[in-house]
mmCIF file of the N, C-alpha and C atoms, coordinates in Angstrom:
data_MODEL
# 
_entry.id   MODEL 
# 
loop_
_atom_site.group_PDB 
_atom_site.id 
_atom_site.type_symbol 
_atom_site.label_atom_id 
_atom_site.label_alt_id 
_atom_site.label_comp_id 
_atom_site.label_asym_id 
_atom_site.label_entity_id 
_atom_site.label_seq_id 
_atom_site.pdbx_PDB_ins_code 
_atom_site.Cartn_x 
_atom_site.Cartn_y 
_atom_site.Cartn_z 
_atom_site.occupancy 
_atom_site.B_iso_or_equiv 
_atom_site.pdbx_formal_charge 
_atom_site.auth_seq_id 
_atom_site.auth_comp_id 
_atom_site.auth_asym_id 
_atom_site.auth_atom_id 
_atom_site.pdbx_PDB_model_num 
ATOM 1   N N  . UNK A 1 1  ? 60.472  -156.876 115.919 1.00 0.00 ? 1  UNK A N  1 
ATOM 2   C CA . UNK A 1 1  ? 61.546  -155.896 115.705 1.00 0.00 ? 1  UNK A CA 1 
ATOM 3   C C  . UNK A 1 1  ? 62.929  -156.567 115.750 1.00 0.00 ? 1  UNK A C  1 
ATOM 4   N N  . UNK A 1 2  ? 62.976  -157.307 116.476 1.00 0.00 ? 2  UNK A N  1 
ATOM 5   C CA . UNK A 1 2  ? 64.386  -157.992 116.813 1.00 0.00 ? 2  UNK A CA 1 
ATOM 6   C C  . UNK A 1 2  ? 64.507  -158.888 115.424 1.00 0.00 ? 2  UNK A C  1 
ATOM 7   N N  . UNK A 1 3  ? 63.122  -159.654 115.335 1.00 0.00 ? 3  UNK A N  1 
ATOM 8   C CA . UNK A 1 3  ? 63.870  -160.814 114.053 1.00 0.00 ? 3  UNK A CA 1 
ATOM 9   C C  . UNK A 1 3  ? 63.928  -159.588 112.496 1.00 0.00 ? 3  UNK A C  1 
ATOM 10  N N  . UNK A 1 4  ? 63.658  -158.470 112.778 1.00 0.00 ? 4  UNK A N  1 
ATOM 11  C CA . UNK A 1 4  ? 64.152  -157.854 111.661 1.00 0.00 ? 4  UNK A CA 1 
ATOM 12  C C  . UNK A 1 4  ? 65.173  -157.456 111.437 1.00 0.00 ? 4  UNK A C  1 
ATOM 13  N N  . UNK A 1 5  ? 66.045  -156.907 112.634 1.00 0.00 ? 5  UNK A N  1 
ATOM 14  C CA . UNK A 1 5  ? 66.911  -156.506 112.883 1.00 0.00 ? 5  UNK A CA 1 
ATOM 15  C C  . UNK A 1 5  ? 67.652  -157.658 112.696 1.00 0.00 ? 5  UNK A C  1 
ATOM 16  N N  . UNK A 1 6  ? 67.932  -159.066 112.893 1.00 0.00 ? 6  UNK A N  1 
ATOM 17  C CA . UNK A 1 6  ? 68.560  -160.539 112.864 1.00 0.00 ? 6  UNK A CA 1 
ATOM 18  C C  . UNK A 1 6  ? 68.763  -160.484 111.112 1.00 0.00 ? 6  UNK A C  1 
ATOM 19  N N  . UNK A 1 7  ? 67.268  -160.262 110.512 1.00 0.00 ? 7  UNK A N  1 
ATOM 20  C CA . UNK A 1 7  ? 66.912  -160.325 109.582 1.00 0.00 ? 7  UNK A CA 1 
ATOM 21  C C  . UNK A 1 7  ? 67.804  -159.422 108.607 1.00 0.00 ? 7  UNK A C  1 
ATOM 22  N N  . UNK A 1 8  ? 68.118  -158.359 109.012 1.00 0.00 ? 8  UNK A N  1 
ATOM 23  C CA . UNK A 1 8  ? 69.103  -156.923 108.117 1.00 0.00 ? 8  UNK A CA 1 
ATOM 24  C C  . UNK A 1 8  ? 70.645  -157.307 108.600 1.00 0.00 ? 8  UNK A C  1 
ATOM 25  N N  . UNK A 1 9  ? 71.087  -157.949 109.121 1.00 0.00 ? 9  UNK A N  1 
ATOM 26  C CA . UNK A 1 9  ? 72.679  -158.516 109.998 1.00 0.00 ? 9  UNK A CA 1 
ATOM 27  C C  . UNK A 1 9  ? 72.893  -159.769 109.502 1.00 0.00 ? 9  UNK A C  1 
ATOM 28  N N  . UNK A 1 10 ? 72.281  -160.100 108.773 1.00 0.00 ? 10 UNK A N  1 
ATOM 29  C CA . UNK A 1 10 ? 72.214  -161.554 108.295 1.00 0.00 ? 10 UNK A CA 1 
ATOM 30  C C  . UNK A 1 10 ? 73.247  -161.701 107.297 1.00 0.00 ? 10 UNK A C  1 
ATOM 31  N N  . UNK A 1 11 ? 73.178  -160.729 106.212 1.00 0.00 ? 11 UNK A N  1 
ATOM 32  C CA . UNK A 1 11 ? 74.084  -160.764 105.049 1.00 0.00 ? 11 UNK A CA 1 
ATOM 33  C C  . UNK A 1 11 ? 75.677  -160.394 105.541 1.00 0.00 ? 11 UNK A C  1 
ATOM 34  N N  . UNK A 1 12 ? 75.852  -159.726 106.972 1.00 0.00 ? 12 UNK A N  1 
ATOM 35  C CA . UNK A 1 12 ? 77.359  -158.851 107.166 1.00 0.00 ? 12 UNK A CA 1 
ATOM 36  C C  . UNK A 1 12 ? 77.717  -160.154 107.944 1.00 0.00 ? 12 UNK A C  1 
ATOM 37  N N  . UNK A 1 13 ? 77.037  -160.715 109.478 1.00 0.00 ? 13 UNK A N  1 
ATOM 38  C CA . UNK A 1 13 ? 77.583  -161.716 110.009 1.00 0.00 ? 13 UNK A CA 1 
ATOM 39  C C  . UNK A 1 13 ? 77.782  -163.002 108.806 1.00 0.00 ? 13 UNK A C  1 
ATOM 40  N N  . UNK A 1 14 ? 77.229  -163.329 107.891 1.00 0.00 ? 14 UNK A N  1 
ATOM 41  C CA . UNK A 1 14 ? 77.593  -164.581 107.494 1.00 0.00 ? 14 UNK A CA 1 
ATOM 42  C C  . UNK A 1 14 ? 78.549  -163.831 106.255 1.00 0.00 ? 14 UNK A C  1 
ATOM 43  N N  . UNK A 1 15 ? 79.021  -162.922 106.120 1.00 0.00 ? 15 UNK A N  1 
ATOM 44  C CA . UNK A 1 15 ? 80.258  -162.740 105.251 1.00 0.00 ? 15 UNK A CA 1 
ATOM 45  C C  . UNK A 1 15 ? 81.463  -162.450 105.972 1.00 0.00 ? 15 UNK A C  1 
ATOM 46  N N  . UNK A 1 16 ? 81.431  -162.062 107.488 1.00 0.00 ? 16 UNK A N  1 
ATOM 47  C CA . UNK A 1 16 ? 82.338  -162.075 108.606 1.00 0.00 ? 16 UNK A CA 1 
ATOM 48  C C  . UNK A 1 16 ? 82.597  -163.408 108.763 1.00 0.00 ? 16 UNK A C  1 
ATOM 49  N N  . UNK A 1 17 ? 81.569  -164.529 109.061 1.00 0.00 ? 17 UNK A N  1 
ATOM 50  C CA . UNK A 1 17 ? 81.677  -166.111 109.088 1.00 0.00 ? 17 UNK A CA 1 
ATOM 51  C C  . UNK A 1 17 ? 82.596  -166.616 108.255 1.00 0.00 ? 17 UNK A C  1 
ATOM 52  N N  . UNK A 1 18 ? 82.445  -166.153 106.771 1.00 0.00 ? 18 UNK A N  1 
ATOM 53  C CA . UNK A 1 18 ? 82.873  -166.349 105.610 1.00 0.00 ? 18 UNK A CA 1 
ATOM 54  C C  . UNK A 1 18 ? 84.699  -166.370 105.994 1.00 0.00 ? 18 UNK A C  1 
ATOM 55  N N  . UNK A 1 19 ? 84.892  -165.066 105.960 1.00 0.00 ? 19 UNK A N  1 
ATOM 56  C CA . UNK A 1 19 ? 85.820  -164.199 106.128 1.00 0.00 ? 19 UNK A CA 1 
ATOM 57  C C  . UNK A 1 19 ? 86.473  -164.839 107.109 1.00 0.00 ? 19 UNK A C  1 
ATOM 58  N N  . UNK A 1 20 ? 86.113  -164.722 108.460 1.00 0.00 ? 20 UNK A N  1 
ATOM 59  C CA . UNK A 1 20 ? 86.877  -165.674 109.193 1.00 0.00 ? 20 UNK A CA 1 
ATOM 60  C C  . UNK A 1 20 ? 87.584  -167.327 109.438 1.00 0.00 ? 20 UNK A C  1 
ATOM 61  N N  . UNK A 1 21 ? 86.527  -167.813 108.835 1.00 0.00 ? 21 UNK A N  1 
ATOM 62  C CA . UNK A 1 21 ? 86.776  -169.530 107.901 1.00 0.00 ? 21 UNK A CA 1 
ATOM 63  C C  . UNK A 1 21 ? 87.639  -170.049 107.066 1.00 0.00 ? 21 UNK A C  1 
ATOM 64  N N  . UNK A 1 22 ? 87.682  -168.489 106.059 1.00 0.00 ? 22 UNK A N  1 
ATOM 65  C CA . UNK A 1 22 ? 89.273  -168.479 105.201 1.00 0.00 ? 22 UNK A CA 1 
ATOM 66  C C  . UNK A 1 22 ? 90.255  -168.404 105.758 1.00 0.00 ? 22 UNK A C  1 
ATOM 67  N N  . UNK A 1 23 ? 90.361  -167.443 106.918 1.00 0.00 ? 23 UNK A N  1 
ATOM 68  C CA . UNK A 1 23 ? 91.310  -166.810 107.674 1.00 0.00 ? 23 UNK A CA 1 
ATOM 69  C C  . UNK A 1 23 ? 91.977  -168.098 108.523 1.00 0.00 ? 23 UNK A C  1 
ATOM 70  N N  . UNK A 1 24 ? 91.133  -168.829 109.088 1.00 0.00 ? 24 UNK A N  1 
ATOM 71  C CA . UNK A 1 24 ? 91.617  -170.072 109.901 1.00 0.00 ? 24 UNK A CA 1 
ATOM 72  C C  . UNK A 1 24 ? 91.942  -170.977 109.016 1.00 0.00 ? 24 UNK A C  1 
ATOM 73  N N  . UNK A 1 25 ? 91.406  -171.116 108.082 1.00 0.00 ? 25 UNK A N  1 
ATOM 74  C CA . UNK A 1 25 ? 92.190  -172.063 106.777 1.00 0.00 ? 25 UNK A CA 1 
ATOM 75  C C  . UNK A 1 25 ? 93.749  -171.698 106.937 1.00 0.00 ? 25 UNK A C  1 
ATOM 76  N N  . UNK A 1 26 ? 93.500  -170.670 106.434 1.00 0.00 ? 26 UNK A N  1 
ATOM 77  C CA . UNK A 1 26 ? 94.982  -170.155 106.062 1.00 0.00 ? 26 UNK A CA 1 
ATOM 78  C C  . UNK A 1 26 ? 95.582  -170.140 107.043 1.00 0.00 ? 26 UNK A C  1 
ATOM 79  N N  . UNK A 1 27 ? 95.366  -170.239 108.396 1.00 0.00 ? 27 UNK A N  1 
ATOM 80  C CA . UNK A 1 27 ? 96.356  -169.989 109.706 1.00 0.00 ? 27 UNK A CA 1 
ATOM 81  C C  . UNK A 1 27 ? 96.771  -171.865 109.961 1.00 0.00 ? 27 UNK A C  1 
ATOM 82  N N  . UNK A 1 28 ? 95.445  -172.508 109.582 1.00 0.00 ? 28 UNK A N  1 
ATOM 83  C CA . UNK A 1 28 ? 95.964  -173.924 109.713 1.00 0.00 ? 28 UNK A CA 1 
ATOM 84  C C  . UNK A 1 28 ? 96.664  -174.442 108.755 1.00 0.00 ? 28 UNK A C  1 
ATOM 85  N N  . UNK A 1 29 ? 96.751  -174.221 107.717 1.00 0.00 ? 29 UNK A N  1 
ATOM 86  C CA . UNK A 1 29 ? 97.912  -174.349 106.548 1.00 0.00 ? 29 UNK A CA 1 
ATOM 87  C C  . UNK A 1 29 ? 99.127  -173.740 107.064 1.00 0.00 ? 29 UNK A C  1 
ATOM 88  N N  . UNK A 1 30 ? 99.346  -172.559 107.288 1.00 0.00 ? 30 UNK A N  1 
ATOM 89  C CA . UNK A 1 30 ? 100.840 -171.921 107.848 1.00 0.00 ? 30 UNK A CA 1 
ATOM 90  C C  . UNK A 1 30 ? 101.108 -172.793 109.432 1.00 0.00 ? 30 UNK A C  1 
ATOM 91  N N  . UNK A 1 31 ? 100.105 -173.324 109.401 1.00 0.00 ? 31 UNK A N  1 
ATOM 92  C CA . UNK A 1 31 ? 100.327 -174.171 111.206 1.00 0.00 ? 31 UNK A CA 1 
ATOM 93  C C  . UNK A 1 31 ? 101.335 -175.442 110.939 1.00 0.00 ? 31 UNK A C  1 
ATOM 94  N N  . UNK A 1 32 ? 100.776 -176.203 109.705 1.00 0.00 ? 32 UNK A N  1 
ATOM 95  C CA . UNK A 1 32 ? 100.629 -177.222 109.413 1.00 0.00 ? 32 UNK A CA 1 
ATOM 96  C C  . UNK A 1 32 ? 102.412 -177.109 108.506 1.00 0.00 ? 32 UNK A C  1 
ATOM 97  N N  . UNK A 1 33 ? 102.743 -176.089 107.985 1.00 0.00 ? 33 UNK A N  1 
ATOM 98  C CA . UNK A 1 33 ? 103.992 -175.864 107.463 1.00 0.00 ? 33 UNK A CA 1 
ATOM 99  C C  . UNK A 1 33 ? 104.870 -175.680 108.415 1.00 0.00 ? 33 UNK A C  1 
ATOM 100 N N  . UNK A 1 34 ? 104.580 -175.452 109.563 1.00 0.00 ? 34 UNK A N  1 
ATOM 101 C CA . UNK A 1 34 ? 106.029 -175.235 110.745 1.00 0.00 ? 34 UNK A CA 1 
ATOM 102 C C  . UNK A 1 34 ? 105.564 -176.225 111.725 1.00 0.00 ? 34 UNK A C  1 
ATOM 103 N N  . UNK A 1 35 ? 106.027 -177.937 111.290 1.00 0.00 ? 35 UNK A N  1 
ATOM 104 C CA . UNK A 1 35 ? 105.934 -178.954 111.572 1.00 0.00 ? 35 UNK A CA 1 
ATOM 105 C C  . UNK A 1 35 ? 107.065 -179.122 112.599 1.00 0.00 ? 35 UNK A C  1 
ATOM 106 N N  . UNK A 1 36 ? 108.306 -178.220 112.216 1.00 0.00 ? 36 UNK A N  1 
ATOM 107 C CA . UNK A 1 36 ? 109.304 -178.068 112.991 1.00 0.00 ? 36 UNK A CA 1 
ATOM 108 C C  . UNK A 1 36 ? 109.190 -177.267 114.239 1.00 0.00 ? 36 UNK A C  1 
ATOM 109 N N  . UNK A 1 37 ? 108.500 -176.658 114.238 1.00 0.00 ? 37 UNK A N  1 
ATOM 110 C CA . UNK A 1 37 ? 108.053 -175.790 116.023 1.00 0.00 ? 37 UNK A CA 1 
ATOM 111 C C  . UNK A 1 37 ? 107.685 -176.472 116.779 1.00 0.00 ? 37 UNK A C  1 
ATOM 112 N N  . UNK A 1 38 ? 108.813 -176.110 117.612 1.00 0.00 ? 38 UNK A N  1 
ATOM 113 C CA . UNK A 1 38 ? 109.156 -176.899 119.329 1.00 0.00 ? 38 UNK A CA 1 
ATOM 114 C C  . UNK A 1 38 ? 108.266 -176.336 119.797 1.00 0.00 ? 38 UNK A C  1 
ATOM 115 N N  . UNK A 1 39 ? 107.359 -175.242 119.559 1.00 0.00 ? 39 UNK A N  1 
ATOM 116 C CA . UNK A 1 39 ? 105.778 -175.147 120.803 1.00 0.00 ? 39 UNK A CA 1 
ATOM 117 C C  . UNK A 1 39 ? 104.713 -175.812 120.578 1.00 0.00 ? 39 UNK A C  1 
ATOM 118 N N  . UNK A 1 40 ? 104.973 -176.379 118.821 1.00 0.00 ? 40 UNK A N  1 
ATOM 119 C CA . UNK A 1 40 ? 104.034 -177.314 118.706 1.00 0.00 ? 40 UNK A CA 1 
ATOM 120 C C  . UNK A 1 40 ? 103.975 -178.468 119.092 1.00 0.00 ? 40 UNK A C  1 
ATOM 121 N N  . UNK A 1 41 ? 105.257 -179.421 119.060 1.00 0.00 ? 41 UNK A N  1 
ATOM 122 C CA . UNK A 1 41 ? 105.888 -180.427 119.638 1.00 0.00 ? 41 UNK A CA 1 
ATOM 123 C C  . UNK A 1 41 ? 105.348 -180.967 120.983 1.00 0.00 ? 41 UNK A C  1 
ATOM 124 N N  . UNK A 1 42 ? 105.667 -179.364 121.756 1.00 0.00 ? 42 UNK A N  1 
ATOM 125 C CA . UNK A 1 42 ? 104.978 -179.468 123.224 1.00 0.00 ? 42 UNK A CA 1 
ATOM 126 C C  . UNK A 1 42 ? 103.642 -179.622 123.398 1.00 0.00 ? 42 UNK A C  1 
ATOM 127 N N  . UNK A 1 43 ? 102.837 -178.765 122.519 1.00 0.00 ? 43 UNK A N  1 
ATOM 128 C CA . UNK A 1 43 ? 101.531 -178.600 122.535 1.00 0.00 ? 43 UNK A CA 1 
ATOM 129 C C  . UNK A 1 43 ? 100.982 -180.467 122.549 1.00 0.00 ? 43 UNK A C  1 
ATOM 130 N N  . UNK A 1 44 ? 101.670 -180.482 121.525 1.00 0.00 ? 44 UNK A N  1 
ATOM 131 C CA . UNK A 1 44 ? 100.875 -182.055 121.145 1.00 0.00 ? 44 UNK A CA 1 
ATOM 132 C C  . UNK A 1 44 ? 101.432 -182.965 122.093 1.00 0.00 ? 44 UNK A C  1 
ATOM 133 N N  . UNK A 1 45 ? 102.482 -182.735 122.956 1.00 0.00 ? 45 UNK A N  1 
ATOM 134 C CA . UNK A 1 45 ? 102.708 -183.392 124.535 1.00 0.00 ? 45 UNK A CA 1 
ATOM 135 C C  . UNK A 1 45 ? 101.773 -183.353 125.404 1.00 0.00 ? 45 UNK A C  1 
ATOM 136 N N  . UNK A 1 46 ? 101.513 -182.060 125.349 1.00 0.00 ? 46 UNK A N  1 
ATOM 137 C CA . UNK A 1 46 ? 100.829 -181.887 127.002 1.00 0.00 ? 46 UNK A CA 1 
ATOM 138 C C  . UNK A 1 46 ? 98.700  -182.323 126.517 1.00 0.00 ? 46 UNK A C  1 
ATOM 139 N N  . UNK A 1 47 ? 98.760  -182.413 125.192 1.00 0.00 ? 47 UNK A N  1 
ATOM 140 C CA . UNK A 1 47 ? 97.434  -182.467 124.921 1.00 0.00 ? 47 UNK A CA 1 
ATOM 141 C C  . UNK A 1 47 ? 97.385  -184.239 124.609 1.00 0.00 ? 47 UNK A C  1 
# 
């Protein structure tokens, strides 16, 4: 019952996967454009 249920969730979680993968693309591109942010500056100090 369970691996059917895995089995019917299969197609929504891996288009959420999908979905979210773009989403962090795109947040690391807009990351990667404000080269000038002093919290990033820090970030990459303290790390």
């Amino acid at each position: 019952m369970a691996l059917l249920f895995v089995y019917r969730l299969f197609p929504i979680i891996t288009f959420f996967f999908l979905l979210y993968s773009s989403l962090f693309e795109k947040i690391l591109l807009f990351d990667s454009l404000l080269k000038n942010n002093p919290l990033k500056k820090e970030r990459k100090v303290s790390l």
